[in-house]
C-alpha positions, 0 to 999 in steps of 0.5 A: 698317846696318853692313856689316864686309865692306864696303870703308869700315872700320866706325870711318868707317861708324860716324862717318858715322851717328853710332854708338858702334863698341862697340854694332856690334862687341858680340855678346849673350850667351845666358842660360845656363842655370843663370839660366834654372832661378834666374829660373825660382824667382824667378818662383815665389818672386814670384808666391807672395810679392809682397812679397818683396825681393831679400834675401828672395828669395835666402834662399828661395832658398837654402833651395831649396839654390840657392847664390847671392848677392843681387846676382845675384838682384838683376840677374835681377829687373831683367831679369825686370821685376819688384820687391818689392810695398809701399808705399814712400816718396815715393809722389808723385814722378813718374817724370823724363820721364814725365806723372803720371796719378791714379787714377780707380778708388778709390771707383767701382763697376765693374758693366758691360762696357768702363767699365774696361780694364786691362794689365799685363805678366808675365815667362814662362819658357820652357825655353829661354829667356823672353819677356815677355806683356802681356795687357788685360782688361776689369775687370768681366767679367776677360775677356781682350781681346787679349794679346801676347808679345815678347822685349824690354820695349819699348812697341811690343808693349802699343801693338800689343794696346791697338789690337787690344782697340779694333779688336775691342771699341771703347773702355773709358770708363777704362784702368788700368796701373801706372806702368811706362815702357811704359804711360806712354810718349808712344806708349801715352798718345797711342793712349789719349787718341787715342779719348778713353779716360780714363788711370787708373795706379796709385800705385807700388808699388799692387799691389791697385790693379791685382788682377784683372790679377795674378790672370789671371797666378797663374792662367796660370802655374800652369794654364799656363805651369808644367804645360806648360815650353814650349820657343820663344815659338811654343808659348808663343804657341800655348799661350796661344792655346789658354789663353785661349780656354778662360779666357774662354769655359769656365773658371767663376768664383764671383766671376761667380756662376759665369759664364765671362768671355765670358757676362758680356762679352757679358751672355749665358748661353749660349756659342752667342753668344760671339764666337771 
């Protein structure tokens, strides 16, 4: 939209549209790589102990032989998008801006395909680099419906596989998220209430409210992501591709009586009919 080549001067180009001239002349700095391998750690240290704050994260790591302060650690779970997990005061207040939405979930028995859907979103190192996945699975068969990566935390990406599950599989009767700023934007809570889907979040800091989804994570880290330390999110995303499709069509779980996900989805016990 700026052109610095072009005979107007950017200060004039930038009082035309109205934009601050810092933002047109900032050029962003790559993460380097020392941050990569501490992110990295963090997300281990993380997914091993949810509970763990900055304070603890940075004596782990220092017991790791990382030498590194809690500020630093602090800056790179926020741009990683994660932070400890409890309960924690004043539970009740809503989020500025954002429509509160209850739980829907405590209590009810969930023993059929699409009654329930949920999505999180999870931090994925790279070699390289990260990104971002974001993944919507049905909550009684924990197949994976569709799932996204993306290099920012923006909503478009969740809004993306939100219309792809219900392109490919119709609509749940309840979604559940957290009550992360993606999921409870206007363009994400509009597509759900659009089809009529029921909105379920979890109450902040509730991680148990949303467990399958934090399982699915554990098990693609650690039979994924981690074995594999892919180099550009195009491995990532062929990886993942691969990944998923052995989690919902081969992978056995004895909390399904030891059925894949796709057997239950489409309530089958044979593969033959699982769609690809």
């Amino acid at each position: 939209m700026i052109g610095k080549g072009e005979a107007l001067p950017v200060t004039q180009q930038c009082a035309l549209l109205d934009l601050c001239r810092s933002g047109v002349y900032y050029q962003a700095v790559p993460v380097s790589a020392k941050d990569l391998e501490l992110m990295r750690q963090i997300d281990e240290i993380h997914l091993a102990w949810s509970f763990y704050g900055s304070r603890k994260i940075r004596d782990e790591l220092w017991d790791r032989g990382y030498d590194v302060g809690r500020d630093r650690v602090r800056r790179l779970m926020r741009l990683m998008g994660i932070e400890a997990i409890y309960v924690k005061p004043r539970l009740s207040a809503a989020h500025p801006g954002h429509k509160k939405y209850p739980y829907l979930l405590r209590g009810l028995s969930i023993i059929r395909p699409n009654h329930v859907w949920a999505a999180d979103i999870t931090y994925i190192p790279m070699a390289r680099g990260f990104c971002y996945l974001v993944a919507i699975i049905d909550w009684a068969s924990r197949m994976v419906l569709s799932w996204r990566l993306s290099n920012t935390l923006d909503s478009s990406f969740c809004v993306e596989v939100l219309e792809e599950a219900i392109s490919r599989y119709g609509c749940p009767d309840i979604f559940n998220t957290d009550q992360g700023s993606q999921f409870s934007s206007e363009a994400f809570t509009e597509c759900l209430s659009s089809h009529g889907i029921a909105i379920s979040m979890d109450g902040k800091g509730r991680w148990r409210d949303n467990i399958f989804i934090e399982r699915l994570w554990k098990s693609v880290k650690y039979e994924d992501i981690y074995l594999k330390a892919y180099g550009s999110m195009a491995e990532v995303k062929k990886g993942l591709t691969d990944y998923f499709a052995f989690y919902n069509q081969k992978r056995w779980h004895q909390s399904l009586d030891r059925k894949t996900p796709a057997m239950v989805y489409f309530n089958t016990n044979s593969q033959r009919q699982v769609a690809a």
